[in-house]
N, CA, C and O atoms as a GROMACS GRO file, in nm:
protein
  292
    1UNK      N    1   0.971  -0.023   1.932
    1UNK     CA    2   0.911   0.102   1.886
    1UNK      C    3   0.875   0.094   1.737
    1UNK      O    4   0.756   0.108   1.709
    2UNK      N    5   0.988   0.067   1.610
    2UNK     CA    6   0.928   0.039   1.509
    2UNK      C    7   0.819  -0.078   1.486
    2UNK      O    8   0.722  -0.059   1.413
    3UNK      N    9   0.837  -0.187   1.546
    3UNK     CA   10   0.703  -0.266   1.489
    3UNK      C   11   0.586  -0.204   1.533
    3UNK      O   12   0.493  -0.236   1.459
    4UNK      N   13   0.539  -0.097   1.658
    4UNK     CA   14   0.447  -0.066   1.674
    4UNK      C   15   0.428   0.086   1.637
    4UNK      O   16   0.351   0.162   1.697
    5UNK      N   17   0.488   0.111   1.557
    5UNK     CA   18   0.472   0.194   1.450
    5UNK      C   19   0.434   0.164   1.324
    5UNK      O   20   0.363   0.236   1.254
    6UNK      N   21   0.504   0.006   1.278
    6UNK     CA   22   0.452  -0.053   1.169
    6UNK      C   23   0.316  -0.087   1.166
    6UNK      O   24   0.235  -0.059   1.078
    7UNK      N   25   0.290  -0.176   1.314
    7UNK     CA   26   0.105  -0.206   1.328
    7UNK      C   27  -0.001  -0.117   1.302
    7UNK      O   28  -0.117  -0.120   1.262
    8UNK      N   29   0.120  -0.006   1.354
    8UNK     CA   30  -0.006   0.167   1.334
    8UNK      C   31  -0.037   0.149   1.183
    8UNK      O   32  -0.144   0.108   1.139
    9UNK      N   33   0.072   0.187   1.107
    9UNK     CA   34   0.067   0.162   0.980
    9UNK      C   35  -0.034   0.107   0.904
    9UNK      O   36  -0.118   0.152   0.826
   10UNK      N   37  -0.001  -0.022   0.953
   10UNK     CA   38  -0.061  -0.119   0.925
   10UNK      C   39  -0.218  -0.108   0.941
   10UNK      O   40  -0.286  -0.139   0.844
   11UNK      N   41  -0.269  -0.074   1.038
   11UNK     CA   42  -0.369  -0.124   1.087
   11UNK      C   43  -0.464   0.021   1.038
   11UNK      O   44  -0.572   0.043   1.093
   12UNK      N   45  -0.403   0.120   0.923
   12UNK     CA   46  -0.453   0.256   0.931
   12UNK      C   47  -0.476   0.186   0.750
   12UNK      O   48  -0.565   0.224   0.673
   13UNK      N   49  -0.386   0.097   0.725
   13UNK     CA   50  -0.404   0.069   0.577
   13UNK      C   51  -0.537  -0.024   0.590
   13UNK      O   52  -0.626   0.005   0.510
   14UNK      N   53  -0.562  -0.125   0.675
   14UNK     CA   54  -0.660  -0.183   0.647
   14UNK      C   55  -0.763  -0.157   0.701
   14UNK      O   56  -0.840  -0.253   0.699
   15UNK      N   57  -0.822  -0.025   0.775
   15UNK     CA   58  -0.904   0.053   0.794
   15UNK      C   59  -0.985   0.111   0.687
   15UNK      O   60  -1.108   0.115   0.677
   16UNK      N   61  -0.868   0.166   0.586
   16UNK     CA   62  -0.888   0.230   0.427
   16UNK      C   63  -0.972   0.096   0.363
   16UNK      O   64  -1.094   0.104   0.352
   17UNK      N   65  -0.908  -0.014   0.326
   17UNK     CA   66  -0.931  -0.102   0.247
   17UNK      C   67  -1.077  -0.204   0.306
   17UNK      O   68  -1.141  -0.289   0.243
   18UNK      N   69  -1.092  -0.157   0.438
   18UNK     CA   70  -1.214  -0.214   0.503
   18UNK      C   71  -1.149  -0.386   0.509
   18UNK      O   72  -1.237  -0.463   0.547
   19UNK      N   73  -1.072  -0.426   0.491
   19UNK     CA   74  -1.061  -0.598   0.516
   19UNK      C   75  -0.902  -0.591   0.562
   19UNK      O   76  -0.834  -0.490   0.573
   20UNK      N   77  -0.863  -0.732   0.584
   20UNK     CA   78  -0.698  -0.776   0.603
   20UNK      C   79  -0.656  -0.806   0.511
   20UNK      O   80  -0.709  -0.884   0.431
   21UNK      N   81  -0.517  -0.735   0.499
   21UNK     CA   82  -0.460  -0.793   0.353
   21UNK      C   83  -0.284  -0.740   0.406
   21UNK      O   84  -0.251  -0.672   0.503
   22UNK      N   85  -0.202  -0.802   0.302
   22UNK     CA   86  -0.044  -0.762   0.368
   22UNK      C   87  -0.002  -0.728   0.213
   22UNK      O   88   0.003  -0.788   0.106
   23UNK      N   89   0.034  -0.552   0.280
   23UNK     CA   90   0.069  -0.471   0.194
   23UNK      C   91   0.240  -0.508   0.133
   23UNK      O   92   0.286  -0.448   0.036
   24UNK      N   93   0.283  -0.567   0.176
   24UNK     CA   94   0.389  -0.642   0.097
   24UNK      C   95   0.367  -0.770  -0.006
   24UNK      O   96   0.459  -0.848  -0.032
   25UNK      N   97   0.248  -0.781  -0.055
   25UNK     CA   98   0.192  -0.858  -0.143
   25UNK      C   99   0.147  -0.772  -0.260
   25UNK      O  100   0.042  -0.707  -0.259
   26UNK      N  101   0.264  -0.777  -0.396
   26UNK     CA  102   0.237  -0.716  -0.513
   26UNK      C  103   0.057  -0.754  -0.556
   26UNK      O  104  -0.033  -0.677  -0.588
   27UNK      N  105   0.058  -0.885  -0.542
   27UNK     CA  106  -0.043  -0.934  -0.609
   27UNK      C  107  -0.225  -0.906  -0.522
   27UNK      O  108  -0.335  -0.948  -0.558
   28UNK      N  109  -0.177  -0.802  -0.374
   28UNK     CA  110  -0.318  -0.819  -0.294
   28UNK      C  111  -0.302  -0.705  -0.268
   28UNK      O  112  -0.370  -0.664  -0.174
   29UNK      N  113  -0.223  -0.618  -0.327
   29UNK     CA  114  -0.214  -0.446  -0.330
   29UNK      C  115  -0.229  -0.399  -0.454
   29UNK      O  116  -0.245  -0.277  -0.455
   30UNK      N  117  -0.230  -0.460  -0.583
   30UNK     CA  118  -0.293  -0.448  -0.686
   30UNK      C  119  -0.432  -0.472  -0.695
   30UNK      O  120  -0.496  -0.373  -0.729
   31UNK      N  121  -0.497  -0.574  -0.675
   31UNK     CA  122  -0.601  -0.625  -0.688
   31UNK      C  123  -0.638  -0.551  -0.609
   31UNK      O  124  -0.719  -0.504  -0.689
   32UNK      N  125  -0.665  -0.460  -0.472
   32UNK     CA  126  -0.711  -0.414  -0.334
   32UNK      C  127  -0.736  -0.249  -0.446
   32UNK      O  128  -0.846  -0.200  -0.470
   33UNK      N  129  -0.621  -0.202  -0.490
   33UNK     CA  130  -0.631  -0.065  -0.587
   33UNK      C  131  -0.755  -0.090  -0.628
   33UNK      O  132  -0.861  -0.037  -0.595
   34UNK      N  133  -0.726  -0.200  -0.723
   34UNK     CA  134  -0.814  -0.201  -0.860
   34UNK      C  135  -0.994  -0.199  -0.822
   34UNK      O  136  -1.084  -0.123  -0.860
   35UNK      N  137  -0.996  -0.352  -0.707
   35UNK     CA  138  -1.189  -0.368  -0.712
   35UNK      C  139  -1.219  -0.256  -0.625
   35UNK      O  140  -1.327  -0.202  -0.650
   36UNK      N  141  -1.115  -0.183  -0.479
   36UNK     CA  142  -1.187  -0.104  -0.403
   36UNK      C  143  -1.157  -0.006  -0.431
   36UNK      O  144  -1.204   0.077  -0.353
   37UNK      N  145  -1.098   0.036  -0.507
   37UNK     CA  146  -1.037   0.191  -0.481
   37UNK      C  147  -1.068   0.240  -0.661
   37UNK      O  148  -1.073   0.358  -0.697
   38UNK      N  149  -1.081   0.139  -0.741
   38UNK     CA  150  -1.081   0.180  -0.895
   38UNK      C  151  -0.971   0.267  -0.928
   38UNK      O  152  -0.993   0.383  -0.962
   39UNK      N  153  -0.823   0.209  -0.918
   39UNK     CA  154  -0.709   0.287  -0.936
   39UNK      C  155  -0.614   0.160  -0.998
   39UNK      O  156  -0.599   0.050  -0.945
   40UNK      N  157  -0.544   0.217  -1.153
   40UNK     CA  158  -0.497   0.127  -1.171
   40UNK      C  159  -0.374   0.112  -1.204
   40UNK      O  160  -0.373   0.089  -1.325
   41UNK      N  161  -0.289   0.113  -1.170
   41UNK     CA  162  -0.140   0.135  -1.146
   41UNK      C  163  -0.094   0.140  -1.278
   41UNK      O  164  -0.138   0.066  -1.366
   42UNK      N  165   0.019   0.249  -1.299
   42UNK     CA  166   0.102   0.271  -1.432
   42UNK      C  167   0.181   0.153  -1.438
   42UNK      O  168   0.224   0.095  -1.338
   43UNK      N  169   0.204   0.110  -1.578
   43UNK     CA  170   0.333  -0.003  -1.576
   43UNK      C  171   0.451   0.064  -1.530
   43UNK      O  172   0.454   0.182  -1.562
   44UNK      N  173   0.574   0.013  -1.448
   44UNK     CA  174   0.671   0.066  -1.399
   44UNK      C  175   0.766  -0.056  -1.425
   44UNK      O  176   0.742  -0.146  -1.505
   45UNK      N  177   0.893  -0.045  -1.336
   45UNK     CA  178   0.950  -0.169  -1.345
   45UNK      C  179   0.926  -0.245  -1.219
   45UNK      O  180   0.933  -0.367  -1.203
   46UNK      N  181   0.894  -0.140  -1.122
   46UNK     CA  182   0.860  -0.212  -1.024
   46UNK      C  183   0.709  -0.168  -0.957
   46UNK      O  184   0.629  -0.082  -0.994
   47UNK      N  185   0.704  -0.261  -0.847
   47UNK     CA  186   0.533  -0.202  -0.790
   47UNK      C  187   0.548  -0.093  -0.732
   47UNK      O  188   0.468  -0.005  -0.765
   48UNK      N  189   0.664  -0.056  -0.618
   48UNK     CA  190   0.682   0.017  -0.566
   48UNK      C  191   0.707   0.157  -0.666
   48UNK      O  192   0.673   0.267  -0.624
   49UNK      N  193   0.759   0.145  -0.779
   49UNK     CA  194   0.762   0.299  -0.903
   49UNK      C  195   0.625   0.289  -0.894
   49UNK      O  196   0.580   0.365  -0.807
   50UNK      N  197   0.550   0.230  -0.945
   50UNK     CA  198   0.390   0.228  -0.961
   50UNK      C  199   0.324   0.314  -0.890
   50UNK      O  200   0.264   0.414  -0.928
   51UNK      N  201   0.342   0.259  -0.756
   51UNK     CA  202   0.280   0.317  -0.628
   51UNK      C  203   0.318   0.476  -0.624
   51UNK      O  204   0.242   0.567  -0.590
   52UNK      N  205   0.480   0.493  -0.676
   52UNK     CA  206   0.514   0.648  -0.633
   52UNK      C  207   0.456   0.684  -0.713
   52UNK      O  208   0.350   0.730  -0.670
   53UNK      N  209   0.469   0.693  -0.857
   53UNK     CA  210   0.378   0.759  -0.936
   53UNK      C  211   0.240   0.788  -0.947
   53UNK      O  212   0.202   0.872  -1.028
   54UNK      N  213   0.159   0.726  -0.870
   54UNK     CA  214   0.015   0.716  -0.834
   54UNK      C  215  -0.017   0.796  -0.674
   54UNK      O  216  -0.123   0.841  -0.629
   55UNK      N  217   0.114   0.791  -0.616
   55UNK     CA  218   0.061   0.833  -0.446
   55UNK      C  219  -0.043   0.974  -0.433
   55UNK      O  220  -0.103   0.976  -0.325
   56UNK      N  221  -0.067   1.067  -0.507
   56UNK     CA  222  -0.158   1.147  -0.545
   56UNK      C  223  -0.301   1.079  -0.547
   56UNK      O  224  -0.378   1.144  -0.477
   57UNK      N  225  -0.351   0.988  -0.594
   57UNK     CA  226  -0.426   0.902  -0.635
   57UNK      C  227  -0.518   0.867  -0.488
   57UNK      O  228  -0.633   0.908  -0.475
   58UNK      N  229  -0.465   0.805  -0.406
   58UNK     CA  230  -0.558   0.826  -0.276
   58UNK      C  231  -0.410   0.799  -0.154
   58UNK      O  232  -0.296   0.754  -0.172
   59UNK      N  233  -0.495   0.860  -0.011
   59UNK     CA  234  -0.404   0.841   0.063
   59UNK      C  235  -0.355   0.698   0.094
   59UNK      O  236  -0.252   0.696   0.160
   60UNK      N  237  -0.411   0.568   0.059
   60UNK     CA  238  -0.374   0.443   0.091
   60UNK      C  239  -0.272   0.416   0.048
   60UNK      O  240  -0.201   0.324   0.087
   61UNK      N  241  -0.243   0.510  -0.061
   61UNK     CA  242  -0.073   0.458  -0.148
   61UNK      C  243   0.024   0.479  -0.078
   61UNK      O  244   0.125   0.409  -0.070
   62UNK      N  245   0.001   0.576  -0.024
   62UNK     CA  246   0.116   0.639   0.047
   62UNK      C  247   0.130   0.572   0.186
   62UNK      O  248   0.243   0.582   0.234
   63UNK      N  249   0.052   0.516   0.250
   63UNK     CA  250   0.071   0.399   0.375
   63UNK      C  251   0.131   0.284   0.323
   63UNK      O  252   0.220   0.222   0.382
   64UNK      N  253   0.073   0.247   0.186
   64UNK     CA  254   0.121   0.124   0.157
   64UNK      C  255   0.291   0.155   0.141
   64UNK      O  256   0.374   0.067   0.160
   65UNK      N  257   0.320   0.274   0.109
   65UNK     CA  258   0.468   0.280   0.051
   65UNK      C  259   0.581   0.310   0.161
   65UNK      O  260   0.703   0.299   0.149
   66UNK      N  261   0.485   0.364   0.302
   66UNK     CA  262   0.541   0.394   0.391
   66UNK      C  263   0.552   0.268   0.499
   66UNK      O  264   0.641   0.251   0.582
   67UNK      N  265   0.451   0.193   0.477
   67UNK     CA  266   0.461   0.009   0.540
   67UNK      C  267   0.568  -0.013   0.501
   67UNK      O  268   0.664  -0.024   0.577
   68UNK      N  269   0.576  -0.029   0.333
   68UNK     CA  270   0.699  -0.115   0.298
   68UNK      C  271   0.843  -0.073   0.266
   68UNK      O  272   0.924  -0.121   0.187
   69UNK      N  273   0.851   0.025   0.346
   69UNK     CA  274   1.024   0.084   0.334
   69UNK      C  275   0.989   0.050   0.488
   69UNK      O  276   1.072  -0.040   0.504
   70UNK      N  277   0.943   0.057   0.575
   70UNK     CA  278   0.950   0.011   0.696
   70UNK      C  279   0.992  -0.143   0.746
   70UNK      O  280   1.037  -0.200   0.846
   71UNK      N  281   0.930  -0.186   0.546
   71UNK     CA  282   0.923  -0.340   0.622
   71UNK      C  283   1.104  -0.367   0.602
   71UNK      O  284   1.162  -0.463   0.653
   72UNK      N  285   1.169  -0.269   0.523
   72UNK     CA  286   1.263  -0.307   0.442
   72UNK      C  287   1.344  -0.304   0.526
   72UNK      O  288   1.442  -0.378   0.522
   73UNK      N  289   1.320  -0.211   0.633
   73UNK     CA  290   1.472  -0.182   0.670
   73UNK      C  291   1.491  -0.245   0.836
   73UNK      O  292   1.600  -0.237   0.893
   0.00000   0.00000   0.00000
């Protein structure tokens, strides 16, 4: 049941972003903000502070943040 909840997830984030990419990649969820979305994350200590502080910003943040407590646990 959770992984196919995660795919949902999943597959609703890269709908947004129009391509494949794995939202547990600091470095391809930054770059994905920045060229498609023109959003550019606050310095935090982590990506995930980043992301909360920005989830206002568009709804993709908030999939991405909801993927990866999914992926966590």
């Amino acid at each position: 049941m959770i992984n196919t909840a995660k795919e949902y997830v999943l597959q609703r984030i890269c709908i947004f972003a129009s391509q494949t990419f794995d939202p547990n990649s600091d470095s391809q969820v930054v770059g994905l903000l920045k060229s498609k979305f023109n959003i550019r994350l606050p310095q935090r200590r982590s990506i995930n502070e980043s992301l909360s502080s920005s989830v206002s910003d568009h709804e993709i943040i908030a999939l991405i943040l909801k993927y990866r407590s999914m992926a966590e646990s």
